[in-house]
C-alpha positions as CSV (number, residue, x, y, z in Angstrom):
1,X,16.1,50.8,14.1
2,X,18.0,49.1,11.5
3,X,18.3,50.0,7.8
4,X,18.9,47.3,5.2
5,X,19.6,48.0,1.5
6,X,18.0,46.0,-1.0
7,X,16.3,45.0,-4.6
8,X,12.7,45.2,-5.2
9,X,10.6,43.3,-8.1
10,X,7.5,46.1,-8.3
11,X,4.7,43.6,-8.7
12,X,7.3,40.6,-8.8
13,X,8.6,41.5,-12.1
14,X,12.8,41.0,-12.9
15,X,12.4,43.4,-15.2
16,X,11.3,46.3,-13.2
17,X,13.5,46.6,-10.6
18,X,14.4,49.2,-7.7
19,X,17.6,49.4,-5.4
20,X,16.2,51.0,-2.1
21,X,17.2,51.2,1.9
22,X,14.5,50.0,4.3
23,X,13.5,49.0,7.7
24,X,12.4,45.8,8.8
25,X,9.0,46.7,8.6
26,X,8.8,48.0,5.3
27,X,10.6,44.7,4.0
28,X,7.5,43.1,5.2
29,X,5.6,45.6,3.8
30,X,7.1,45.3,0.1
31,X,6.9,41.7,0.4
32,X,2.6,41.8,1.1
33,X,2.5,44.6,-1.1
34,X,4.6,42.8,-4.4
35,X,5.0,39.0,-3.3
36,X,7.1,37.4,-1.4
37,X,9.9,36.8,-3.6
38,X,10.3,40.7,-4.6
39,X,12.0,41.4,-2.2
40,X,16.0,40.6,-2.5
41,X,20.1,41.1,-2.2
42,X,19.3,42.5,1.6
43,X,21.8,43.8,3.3
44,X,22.5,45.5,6.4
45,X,22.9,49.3,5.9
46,X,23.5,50.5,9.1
47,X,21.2,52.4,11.6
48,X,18.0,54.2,10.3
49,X,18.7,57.4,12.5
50,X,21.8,57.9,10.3
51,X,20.1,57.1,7.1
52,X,17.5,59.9,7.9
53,X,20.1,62.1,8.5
54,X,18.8,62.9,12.6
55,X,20.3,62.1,15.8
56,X,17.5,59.5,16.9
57,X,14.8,57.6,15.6
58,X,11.6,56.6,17.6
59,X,9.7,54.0,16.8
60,X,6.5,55.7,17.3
61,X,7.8,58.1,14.5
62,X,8.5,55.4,12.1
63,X,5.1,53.6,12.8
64,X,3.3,57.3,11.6
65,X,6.1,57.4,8.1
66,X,4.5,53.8,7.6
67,X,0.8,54.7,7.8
68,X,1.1,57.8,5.7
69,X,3.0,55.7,3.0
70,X,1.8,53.0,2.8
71,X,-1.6,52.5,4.7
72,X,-3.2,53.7,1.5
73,X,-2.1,50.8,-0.9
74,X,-2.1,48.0,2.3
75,X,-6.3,48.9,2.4
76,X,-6.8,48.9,-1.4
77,X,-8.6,45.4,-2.5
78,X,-6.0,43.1,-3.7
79,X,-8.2,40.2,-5.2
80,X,-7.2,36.8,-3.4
81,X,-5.5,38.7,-0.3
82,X,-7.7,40.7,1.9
83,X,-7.2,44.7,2.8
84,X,-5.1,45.4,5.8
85,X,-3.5,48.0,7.5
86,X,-0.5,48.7,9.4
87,X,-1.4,48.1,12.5
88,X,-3.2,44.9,11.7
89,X,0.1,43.9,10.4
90,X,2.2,44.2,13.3
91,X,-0.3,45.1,16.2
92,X,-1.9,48.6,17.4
93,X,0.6,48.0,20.7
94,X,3.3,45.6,19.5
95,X,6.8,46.9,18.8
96,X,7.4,46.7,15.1
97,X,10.3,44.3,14.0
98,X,13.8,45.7,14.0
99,X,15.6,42.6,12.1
100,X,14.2,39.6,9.5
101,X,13.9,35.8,10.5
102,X,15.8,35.1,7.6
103,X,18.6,37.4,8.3
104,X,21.6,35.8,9.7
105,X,23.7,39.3,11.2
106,X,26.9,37.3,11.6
107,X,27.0,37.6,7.8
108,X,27.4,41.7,8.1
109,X,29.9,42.3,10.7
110,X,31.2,45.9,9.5
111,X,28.2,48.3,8.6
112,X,30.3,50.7,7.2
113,X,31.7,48.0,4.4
114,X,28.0,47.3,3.7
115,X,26.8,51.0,3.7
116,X,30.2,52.2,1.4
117,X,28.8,49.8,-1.5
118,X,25.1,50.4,-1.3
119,X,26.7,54.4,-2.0
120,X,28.8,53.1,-4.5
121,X,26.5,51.4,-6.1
122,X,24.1,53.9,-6.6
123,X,26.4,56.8,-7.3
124,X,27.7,54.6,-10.0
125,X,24.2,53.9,-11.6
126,X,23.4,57.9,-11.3
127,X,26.5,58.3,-13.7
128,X,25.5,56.3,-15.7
129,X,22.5,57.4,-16.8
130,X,23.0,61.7,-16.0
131,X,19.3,61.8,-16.1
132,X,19.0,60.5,-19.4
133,X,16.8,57.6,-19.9
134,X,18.3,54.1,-20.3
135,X,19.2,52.6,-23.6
136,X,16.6,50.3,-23.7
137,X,13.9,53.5,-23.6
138,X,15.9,55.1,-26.1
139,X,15.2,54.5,-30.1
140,X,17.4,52.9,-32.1
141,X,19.8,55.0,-33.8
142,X,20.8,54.6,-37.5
143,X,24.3,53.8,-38.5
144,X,23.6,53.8,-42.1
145,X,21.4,55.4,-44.3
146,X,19.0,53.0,-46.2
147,X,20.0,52.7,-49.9
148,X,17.0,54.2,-52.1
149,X,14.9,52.2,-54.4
150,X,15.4,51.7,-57.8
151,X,12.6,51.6,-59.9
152,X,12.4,49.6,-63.2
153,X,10.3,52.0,-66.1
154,X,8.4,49.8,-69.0
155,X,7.3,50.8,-72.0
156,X,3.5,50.4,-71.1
157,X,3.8,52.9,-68.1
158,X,3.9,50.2,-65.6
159,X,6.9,50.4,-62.8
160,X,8.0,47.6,-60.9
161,X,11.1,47.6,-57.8
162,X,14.5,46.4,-58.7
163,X,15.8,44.0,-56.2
């Protein structure tokens, strides 16, 4: 089963973004699950079996990692579109996709070239941060201290701010 590397928009928002590596069927997963435009930048990874880190994987094993993940939120009432599950998805007996119609794999000839700058990438990002939050979640630091207030006195007790 292939693996492909890409951007997700959680609930279709720019803002709040998330690099991951996925199979074809969690691509159409994250596309019910957040639109169909949250999904983005795909790219071939390589094989799933390497990703995992194991010799071979079935597809009977990756139809189980999708139910425990994800048959949870796909049966959860979404409003305008209707509960579902993975196997109404892609069929109880159907083989789940292993590529994207709009996928063209001329484009990624060398899966290594692919997989090197999905790791480079994200190794760069981790060093980034070093587990510290981003900038943006950060408060503002201070660069001056403000200048105190002066204070005018008058003779009938009253004090007004110079300024």
């Amino acid at each position: 089963m292939r693996a492909f590397s890409c951007v997700i928009y959680l609930n279709g928002e720019i803002k709040n973004q998330v690099r991951k590596v996925l199979t074809a069927p969690e691509i159409y997963i994250m596309r019910w699950l957040h639109g169909n435009d949250a999904v983005n930048e795909i790219a071939l990874w390589g094989d799933y079996a390497k990703y995992k880190g194991v010799d071979r994987w079935p597809e009977s094993e990756e139809r189980e990692r999708l139910k425990t993940e994800y048959d949870e939120y796909l049966m959860r009432d979404r409003g305008a579109r209707k509960p579902t599950s993975i196997d109404a998805m892609f069929g109880t007996f159907n083989r789940l996709p292993d590529t994207l119609p709009d996928f063209d794999d001329d484009e990624f000839e060398d899966d290594e070239q692919a997989r090197d700058s999905v790791a480079a990438k994200a190794k760069k990002a981790a060093a980034k941060t070093r587990g510290r939050p981003p900038k943006s979640a950060r408060p503002a630091e201070r660069t001056t201290p403000p200048a105190p207030a002066e204070f005018a006195d008058f003779e009938d007790g009253s004090v007004e701010l110079v300024g």
